[in-house]
C-alpha positions in Angstrom: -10.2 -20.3 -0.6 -7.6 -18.7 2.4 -6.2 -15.3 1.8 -2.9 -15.9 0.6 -1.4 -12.2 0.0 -2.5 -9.2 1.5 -1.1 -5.9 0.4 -1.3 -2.7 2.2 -1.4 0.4 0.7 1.3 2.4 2.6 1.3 6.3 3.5 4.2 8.3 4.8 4.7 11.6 7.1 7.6 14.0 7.7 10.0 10.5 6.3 8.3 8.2 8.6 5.4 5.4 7.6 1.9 7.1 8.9 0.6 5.4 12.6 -2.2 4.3 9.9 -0.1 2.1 7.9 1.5 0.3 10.5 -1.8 -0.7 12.6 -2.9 -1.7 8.9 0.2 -3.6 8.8 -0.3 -5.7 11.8 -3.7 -6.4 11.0 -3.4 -7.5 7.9 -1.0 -10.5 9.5 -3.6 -11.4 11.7 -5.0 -12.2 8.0 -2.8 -14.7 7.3 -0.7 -15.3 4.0 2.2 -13.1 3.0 2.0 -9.6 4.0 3.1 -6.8 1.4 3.3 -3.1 1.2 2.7 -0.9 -1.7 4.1 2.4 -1.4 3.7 5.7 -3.6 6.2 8.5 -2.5 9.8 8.8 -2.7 11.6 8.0 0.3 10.7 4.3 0.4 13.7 3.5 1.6 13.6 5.3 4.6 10.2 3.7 5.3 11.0 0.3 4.3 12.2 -0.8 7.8 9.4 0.4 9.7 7.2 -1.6 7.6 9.2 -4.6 7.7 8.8 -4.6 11.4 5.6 -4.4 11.2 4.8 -7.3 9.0 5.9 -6.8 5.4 7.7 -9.4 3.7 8.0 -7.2 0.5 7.6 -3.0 -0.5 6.5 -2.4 -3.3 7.3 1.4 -4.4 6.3 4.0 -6.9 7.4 7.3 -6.9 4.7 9.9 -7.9 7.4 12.8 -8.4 5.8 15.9 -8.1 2.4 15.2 -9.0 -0.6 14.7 -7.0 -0.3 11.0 -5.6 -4.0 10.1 -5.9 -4.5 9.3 -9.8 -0.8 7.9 -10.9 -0.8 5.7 -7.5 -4.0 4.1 -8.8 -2.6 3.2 -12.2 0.4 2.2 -11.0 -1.6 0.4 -8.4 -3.7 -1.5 -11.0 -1.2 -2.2 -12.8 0.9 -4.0 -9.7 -2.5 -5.9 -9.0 -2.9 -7.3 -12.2 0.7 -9.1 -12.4 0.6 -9.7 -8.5 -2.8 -10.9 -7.6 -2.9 -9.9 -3.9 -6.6 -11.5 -2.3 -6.8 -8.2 -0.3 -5.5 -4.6 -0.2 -5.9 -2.9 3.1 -6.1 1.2 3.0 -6.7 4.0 5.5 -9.2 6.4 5.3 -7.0 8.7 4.6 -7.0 11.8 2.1 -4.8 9.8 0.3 -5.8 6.3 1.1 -9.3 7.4 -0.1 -8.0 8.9 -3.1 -6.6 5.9 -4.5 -8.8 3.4 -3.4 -11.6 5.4 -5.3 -9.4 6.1 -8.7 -8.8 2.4 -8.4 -12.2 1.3 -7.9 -13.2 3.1 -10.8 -9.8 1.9 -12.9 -11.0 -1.5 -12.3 -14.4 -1.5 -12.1 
């Protein structure tokens, strides 16, 4: 079984996509398959070029408002994963990145 989509979990700084996200970006199309974004913050459109140069075919956005990213990105997040089935989902070790990857391990067990 090939990977067929590969999602990366996109961060922004000062309205541009973090240096993070797009080396994540071009790694995950070394990968192979379809190349995706999922983004929590609310100036995804702003961002959405960058990433599509990078590699994304797709951005899939949710805005947090003014809460704390970490624990609405990983619902929202689980919820994307269960109705989209990406194979893989790259993150940074960022603050953030490691925020939502560990409320979304525990979400999903």
């Amino acid at each position: 079984m090939g990977i067929s989509k590969v999602w990366v979990f996109a961060e922004s700084a000062g309205g541009k996509a973090t240096s993070n996200t797009l080396e994540l970006l071009t790694k995950a199309r070394e990968l192979g398959g379809v190349v995706e974004a999922f983004y929590v913050g609310g100036d995804a459109a702003a961002i959405a070029p960058a990433l599509g140069e990078h590699g994304a075919s797709k951005v899939h956005a949710y805005d947090p408002g003014d809460t704390l990213a970490g624990a609405t990105a990983a619902a929202a997040l689980a919820g994307a994963i269960a109705t989209e089935q990406p194979d893989v989902i790259l993150f940074a070790g960022s603050y953030d990145g490691r925020d939502a990857v560990g409320r979304l391990s525990a979400r999903m067990d």
